[in-house]
C-alpha positions in Angstrom: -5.4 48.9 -238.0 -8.0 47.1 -236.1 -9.6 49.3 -233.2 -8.7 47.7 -229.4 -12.1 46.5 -227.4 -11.9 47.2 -224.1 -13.9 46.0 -220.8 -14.2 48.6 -218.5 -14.9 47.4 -214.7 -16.1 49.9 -212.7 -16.7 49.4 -208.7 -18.4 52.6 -206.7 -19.7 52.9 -203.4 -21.8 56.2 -203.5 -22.5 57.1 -199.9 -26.0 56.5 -199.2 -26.9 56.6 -202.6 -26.6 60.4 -202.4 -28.8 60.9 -199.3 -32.1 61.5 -201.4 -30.0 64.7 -203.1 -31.6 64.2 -206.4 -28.7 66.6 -207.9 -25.9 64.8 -206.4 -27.5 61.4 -207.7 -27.8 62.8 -211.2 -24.4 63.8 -210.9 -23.0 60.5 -209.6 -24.6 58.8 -212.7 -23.4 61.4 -214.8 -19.7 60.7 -214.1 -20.4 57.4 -213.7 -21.8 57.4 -217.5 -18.5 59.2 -218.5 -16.2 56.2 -217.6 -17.9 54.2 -219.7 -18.5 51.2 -217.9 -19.3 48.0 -219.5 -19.7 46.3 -216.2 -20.5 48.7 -213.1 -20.6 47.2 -209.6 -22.4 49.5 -206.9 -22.7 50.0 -203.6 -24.6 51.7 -200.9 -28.5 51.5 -203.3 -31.1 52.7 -200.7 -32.5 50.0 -198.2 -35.7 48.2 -199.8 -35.1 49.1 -203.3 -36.2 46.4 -204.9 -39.8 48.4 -204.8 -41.2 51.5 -204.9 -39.3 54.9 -205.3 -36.0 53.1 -204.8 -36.7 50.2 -207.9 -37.5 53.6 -209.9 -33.9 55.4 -209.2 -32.6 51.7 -210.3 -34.6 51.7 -213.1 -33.6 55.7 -214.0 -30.2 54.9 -213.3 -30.4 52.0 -216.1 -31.6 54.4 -218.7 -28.4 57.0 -217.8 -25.8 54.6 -218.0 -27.1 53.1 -221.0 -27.2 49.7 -219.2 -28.9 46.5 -217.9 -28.7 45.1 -214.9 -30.0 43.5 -211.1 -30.0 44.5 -208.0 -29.0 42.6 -205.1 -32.2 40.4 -203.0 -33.7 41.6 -200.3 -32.7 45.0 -199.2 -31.4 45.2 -202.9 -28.2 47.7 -201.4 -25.5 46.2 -204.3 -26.3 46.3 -207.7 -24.5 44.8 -210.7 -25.0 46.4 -214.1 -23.4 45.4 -217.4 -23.4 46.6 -221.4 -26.3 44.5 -223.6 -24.4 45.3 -226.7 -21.0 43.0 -224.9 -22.5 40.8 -222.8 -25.6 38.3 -222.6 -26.9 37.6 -219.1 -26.9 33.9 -218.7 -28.1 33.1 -215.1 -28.5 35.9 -212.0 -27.4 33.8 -208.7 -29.8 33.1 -206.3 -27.9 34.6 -202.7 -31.0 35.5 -200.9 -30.6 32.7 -198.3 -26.9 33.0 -197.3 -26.9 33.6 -193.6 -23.7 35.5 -193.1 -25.0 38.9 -195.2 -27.5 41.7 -194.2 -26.2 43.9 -197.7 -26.8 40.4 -200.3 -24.2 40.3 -203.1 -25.8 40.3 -206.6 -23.9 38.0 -209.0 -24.3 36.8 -212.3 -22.9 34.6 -215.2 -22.5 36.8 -218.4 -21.4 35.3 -222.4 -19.7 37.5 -224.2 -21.8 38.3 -227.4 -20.2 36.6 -230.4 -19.6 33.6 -228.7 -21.5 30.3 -228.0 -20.1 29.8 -224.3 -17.5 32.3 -223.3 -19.1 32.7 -220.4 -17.6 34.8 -217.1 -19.0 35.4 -213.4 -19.5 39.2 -212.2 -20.3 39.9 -209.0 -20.5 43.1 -206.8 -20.6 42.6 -202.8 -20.5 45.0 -199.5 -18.7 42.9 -196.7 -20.0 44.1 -193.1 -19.1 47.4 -191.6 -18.8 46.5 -188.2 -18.2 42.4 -187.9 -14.3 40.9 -188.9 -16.6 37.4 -188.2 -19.0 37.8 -190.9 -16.9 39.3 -193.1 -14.8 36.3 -193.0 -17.8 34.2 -193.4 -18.9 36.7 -196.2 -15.2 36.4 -197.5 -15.6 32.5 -197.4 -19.2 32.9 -199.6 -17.8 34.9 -202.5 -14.9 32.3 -203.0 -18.8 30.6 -204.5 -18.3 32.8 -207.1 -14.7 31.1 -208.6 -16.1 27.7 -207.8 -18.9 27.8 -210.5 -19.5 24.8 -212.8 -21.6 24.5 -215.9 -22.4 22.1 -218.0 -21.6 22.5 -221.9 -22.7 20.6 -224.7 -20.2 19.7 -227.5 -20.0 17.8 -230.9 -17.4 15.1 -228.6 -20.3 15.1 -225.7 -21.1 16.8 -222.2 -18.1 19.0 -220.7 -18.0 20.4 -217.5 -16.5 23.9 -216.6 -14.8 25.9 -213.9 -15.8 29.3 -214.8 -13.8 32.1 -214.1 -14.4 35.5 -212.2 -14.0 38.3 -214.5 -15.1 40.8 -211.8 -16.0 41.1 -208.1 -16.4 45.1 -207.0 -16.3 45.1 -203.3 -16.4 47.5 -200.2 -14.5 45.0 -198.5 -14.5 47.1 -195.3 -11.0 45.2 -194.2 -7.3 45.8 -195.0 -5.7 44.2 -197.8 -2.9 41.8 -196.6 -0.1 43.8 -195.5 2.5 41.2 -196.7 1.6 41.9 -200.3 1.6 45.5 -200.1 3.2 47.0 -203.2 6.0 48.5 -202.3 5.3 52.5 -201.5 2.1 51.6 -201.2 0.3 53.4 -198.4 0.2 51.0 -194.9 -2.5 49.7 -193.3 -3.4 51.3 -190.7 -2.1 51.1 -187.2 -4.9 50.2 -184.5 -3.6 53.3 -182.2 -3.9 55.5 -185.5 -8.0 54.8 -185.5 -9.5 57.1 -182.7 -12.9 56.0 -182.6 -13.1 53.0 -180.3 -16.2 51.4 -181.6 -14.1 51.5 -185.1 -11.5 50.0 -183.6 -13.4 46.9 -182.9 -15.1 47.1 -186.0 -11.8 46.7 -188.0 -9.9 44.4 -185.9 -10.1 41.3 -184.0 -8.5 39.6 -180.6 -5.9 37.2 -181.3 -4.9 36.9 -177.5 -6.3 38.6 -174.6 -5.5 41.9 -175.1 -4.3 41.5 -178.2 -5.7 42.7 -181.9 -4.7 42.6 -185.3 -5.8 44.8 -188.1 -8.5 42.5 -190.2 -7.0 41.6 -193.4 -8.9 37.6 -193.5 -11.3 38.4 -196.0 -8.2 39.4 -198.4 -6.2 36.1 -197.8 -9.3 33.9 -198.3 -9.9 35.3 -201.6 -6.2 35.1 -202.8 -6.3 31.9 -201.6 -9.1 30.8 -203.8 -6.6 32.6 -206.8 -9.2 35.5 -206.7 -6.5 37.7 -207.1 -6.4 41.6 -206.2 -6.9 43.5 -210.1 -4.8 47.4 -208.6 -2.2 45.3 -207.1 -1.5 43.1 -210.4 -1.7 46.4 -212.6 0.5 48.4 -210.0 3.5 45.6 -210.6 2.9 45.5 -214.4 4.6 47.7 -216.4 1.9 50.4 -217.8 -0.9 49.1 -215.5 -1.0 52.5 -213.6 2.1 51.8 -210.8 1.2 52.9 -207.8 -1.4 55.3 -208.6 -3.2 51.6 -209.2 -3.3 51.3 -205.6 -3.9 55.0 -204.2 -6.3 55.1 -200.8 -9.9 54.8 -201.7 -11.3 56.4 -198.6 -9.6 59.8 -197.1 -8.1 59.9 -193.4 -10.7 60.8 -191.1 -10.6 60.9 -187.4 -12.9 57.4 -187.0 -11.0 55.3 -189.7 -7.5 56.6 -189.6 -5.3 57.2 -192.2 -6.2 57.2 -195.7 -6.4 53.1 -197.0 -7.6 50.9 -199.7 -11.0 49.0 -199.2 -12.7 49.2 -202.7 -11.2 46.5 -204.9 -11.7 44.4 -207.7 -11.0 40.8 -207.6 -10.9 38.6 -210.8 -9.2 34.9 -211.5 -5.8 34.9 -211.8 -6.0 33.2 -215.3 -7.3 36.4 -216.5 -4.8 38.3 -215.6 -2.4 38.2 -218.3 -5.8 40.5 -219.9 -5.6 43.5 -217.6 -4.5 46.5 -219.0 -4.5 48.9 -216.2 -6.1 50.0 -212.9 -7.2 54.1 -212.4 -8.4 54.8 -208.9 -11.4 57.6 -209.6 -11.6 60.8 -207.5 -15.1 61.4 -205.8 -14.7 64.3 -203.8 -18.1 65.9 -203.4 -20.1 63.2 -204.1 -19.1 60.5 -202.0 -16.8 59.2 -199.2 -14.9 56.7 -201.6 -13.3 57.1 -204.7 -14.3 54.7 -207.4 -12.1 52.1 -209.0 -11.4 50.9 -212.9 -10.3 47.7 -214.5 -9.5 48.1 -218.2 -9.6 44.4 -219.9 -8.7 43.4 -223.2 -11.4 41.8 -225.1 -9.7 39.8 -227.3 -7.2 38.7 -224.9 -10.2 37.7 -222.4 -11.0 35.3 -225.4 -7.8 34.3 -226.3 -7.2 33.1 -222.3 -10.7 31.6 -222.1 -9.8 29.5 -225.2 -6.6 28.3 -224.2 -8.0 27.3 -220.8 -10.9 26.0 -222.6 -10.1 24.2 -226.0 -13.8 22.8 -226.2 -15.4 27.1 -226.5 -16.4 28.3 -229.1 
């Protein structure tokens, strides 16, 4: 019986990269290597580290997850890694100039190896910590990502495509929207539940004098541009990891409240049908959020690409 390939989607916000411990790092990458990643989306790379001792920990970190990869411009804070041996790196975006972001998303097209032009978008991003305005103009940015077209050529002519998101990994920093919560899912939480005033502006926004709401935008502008929320598909699918799919991420605390969800893992909602399950990963020790994995089906990525696309090959 034919062995099932699997794409493994990992997103990981390691708290400040580990703070210079060079034993916690080690150990981060370590457990990171153990999940086998085939694309790894990270957050929280040490400011400025495109250069110098920080391009070197990016370049270590390469060599101990057995993978390639970019790191985001500028301060180079995200990075986006991804297995040689499954995928071919096509284009890496150009982002540096979008106003709206201090923390510069790194995206990329990938093609599938063994194919002419099965070709997906990855992208890893880190929405603002303190600003519900930028992160909706951040929010508004990555729908870029589902709104790629490339030009193929084909034995009938020139064909354009859509291409589709296979993975964005994302501190979003915001609430998913509470009116697609699956149900037992944890709540959002309640602005009186945060203690720390400054985070209470930082995660909410006025809607009236006086009046705030919990910031949930950045999640409803990506569903609406059918980027679609990976743990909540998985948790309403039968075997996708129910709600375990969409435990908290980050622990209560007194500054943000009650345990939630902020790291996700968007893809297009035509490739859904190839998700096979979600697994929320425990940190404890090594960072202040738990990591989060998408298992894909590689055939089944194929097989939807194919139907979408007749023309690939």
């Amino acid at each position: 019986m034919k062995a099932r390939r699997l794409i493994r989607v990992v997103s990981c916000n390691f708290e400040r990269n580990g703070g210079g411990n060079r034993e916690k790092w080690l150990a981060m990458h370590q457990r990171l290597a153990a999940l086998r990643p085939t694309i790894l989306c990270r957050q929280e790379n040490p400011g400025h580290a495109q250069s110098g001792a920080g391009r070197k920990l990016f370049n270590d970190s390469k060599r101990i997850l057995s993978l390639s990869g970019d790191l985001g411009p500028k301060l180079g804070s995200t990075a986006l890694y991804y297995d040689p041996e499954v995928f071919e790196q096509i284009t890496v975006w150009e982002t540096a100039e979008w106003p709206a972001w201090l923390l510069h998303p790194v995206a990329m097209t990938l093609r599938l190896r063994g194919t002419k032009d099965v070709d997906f978008v990855a992208a890893c991003t880190h929405l603002s910590y303190n600003s519900p305005a930028l992160r909706a103009a951040q929010a508004d940015d990555v729908t870029r990502f589902a709104d790629r077209v490339e030009t193929y050529e084909t034995s009938t002519g020139t064909i354009a495509r859509k291409l589709p998101v296979l993975a964005i990994g994302q501190d979003c920093n915001s609430y998913v929207d509470p009116d697609r919560l699956v149900p037992g899912e944890a709540p959002i939480p309640e602005l009186t539940q945060i203690r720390d005033r400054q985070h209470r502006a930082h995660r909410s926004y006025e809607i009236a004098p006086g009046q705030r709401v919990m910031d949930s935008q950045p999640n409803r502008i990506l569903l609406t541009a059918e980027l679609e929320d990976a743990a909540r598909h998985a948790a309403l699918t039968p075997g996708g990891g129910g709600l375990a799919a969409v435990a908290p991420t980050v622990p209560a605390s007194n500054t943000h409240g009650p345990a939630h969800r902020v790291d996700l893992i968007f893809t297009s909602r035509m490739l859904l049908p190839a998700l096979v399950s979600f697994e929320v990963i425990e940190m404890k020790g090594l960072s202040d959020h738990d990591t989060v994995l998408a298992t894909y089906d590689h055939d089944h990525l194929v097989e939807l690409y194919r139907q979408h696309f007749p023309s690939a090959a």
